[in-house]
N, C-alpha and C positions, 0 to 999 in steps of 0.2 A: 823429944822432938815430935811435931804433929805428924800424924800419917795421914793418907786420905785413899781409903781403899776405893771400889765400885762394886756393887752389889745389883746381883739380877734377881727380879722373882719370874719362874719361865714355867711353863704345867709341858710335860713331855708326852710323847705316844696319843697326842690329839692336835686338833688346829684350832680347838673349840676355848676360850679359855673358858676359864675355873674349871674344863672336868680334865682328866689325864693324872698323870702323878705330878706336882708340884715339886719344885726344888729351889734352894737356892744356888746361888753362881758369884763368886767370890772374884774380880780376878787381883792381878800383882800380891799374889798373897803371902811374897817373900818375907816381909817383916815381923808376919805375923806368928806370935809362937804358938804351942800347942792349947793351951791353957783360953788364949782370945781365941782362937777358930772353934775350939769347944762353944766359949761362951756365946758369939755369933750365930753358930747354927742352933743353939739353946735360944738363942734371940728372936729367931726369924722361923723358931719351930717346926719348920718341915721335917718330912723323914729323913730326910738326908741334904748335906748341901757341899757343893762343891769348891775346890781352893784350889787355885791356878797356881802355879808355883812354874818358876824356870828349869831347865832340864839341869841334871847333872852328870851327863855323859852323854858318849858321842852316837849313842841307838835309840837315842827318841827327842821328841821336839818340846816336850813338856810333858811336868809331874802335874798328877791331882791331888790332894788328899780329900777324902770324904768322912765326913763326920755328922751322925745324929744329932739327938738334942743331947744324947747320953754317952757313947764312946765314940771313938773311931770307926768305919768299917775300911776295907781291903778292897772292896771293888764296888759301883753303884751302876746300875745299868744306866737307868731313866736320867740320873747325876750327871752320866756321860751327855746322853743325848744330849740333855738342856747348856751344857758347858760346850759343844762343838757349836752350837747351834748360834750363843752370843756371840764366839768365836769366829765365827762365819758372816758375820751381817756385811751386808751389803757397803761394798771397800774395804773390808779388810782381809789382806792375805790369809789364808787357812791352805795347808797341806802344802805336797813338795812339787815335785817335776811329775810322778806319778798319780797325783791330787791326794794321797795317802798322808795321816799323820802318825806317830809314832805318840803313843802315851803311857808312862810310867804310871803305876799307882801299888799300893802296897801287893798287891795279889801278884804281880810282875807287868808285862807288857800287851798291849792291844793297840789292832791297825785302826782305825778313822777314819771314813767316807764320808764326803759330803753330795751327795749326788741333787744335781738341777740347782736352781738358783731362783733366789727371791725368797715369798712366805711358806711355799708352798717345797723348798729343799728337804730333804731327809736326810738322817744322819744314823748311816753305817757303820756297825760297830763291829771288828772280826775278834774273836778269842778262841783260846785251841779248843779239841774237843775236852767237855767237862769227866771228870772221873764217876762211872756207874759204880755207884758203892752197893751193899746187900739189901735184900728184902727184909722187913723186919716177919718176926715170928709171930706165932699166930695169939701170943698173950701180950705182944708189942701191940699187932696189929687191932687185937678188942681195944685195949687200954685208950689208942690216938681215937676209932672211932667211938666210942663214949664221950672223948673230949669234945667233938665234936657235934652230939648230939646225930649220931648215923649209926644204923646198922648195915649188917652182914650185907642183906640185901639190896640194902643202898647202891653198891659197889660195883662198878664194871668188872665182870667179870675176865677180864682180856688184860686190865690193870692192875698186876699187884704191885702192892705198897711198898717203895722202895725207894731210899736216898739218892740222889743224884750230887754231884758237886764237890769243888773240891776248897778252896777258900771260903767259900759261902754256898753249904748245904742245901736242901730242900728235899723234902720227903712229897714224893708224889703220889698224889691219891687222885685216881678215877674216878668219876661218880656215874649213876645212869643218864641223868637227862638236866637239865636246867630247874628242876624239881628240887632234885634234894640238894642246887646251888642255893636254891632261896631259904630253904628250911636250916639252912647252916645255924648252930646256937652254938658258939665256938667257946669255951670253959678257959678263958686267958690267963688263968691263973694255972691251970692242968697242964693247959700247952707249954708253960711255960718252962716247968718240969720236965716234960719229955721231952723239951727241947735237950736238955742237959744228959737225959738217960740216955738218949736217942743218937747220940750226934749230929741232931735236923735244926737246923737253924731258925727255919720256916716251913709252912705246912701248905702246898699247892696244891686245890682242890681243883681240880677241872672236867670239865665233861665232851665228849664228842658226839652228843647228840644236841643238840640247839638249834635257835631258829636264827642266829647273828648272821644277816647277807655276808658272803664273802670269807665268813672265819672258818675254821676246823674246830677250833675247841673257843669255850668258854670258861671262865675260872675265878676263882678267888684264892688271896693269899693271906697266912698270918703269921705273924712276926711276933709275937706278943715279949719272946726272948732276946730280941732286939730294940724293945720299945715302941715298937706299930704293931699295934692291935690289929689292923687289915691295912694291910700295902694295895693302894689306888690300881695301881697297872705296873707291874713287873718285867724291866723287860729282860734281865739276866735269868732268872724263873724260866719266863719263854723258852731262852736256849738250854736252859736243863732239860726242860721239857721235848724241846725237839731232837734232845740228843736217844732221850728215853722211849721217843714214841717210835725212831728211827732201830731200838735197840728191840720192842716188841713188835715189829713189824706193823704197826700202824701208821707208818707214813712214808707212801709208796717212792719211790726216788729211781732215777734215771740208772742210777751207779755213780754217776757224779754231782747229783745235785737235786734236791730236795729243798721244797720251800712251803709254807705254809703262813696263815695270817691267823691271832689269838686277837678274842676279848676279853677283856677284863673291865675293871671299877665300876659297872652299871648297879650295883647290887649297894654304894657307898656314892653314887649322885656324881661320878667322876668315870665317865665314860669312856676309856679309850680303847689303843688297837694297837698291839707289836707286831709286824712281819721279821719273822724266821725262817734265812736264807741258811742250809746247812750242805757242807763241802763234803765231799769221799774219794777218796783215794785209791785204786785196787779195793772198792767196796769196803772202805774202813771210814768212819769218820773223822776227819781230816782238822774243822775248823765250821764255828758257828758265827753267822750274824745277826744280831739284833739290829734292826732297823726300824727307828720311826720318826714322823715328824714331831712339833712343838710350836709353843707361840710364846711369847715376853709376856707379861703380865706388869711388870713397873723397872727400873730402870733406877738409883740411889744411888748417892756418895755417903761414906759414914769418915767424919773427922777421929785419928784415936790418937 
């Protein structure tokens, strides 16, 4: 029997199209089995692309799954955004009596904001705080920066290198200045290895010295052990990040709240921006939000 899905191309964490992370956005994707959502997002090549699915229980409003061009993944930040975002347009219901949505996806549950209306809404994402995992050693620590063509001296000193996350890893490296963002020579082959030695999924390079109006940090990401050589703008990364920069006391917070703005994909022609809202509890971190806008890019029916 013919199916007729809909299919969005949406770039997230910008309002600019073409630059931001690109995704796609699936919806009624019930029919679909694992094998076509593979081949779909194989299709339509982005890093990742999202599958609306109906809930299947009574503590959320709806499943995603996400999927590369190569596996599955557990959780997609920027996937979210662009997925609440088609969700939301203009007449159609999104979120409950509290404007909150409830969404399943393999890594477990996360809350959903849509705040303002029109093109110009943002789409709030809350997930609990992520797990600080170890620092790597200091024959871990040569080994990643050769991968990446850095030294010793490269390195903030205020930042050691250390894993964050818990479904979806990331190894945080500091750098000095927006200097050695641009001199980055990332070895994807190397990384991709240590992704595996490592238990680091991905490699977030960032720096707190920049001239980006308005951010705190600037950065880059690489995936290579994922199949993205450099991820556009990251906005789960972000919140590793802000849980990490909150854990070495670089980002100053009230006791209950703490916020900061990242840039990223300037360095790959796809320029965006995450705001990271982070919650505390009795000065414990509580819960992170990524937030950011997006825009449509094309709009599709695909018959199967």
């Amino acid at each position: 029997m013919s199916r007729r899905i809909h299919i969005f191309q949406v770039d997230a964490f910008t309002t600019e199209r073409f630059t931001g992370n690109p995704a796609g956005v699936v919806l009624d994707a019930d029919s679909l089995t694992d094998s076509e959502m593979l081949a779909i997002a194989r299709e339509l090549n982005n890093a990742d692309t999202a599958f609306v699915l109906k809930p299947d229980g009574p503590d959320h409003e709806l499943r995603v799954r996400f999927f590369t061009p190569r596996t599955e993944a557990s959780f997609v930040g920027h996937a979210t955004v662009a997925t609440h975002f088609v969700l939301s347009r203009e007449g159609a219901k999104h979120g409950g009596n509290n404007g909150r949505v409830r969404q399943r996806q393999k890594s477990g549950t996360v809350d959903i904001e849509v705040r303002g209306e029109g093109g110009s809404r943002r789409i709030a994402v809350r997930q609990p705080a992520p797990p600080l995992g170890r620092q790597l050693n200091d024959r871990e620590r040569l080994a990643v920066l050769d991968a990446l063509a850095l030294s010793t001296g490269d390195i903030d000193t205020r930042c050691p290198l250390r894993i964050v996350g818990g479904a979806g890893t990331r190894l945080m490296i500091g750098v000095r200045s927006t200097e050695q963002l641009k001199q980055l020579k990332p070895d994807y082959s190397r990384l991709t290895t240590l992704s595996a030695q490592l238990g680091a999924a991905g490699f977030f390079v960032f720096t707190l010295s920049h001239s980006m109006a308005g951010c705190l940090t600037e950065s880059r990401m690489f995936c290579p052990a994922l199949g993205i050589p450099e991820d556009p703008v990251s906005g789960n990364a972000h919140g590793l990040l802000g849980a990490y920069l909150a854990e070495q006391g670089l980002l100053p917070h009230s006791g209950a709240l703490a916020q900061f703005t990242g840039a990223q994909g300037h360095h790959v022609h796809r320029a965006g921006r995450v705001d990271v809202e982070l919650e505390f509890t009795q000065g414990k971190l509580d819960g992170v939000w990524i937030v950011g806008q997006a825009v449509e890019i094309f709009e599709t029916a695909m018959e199967l």
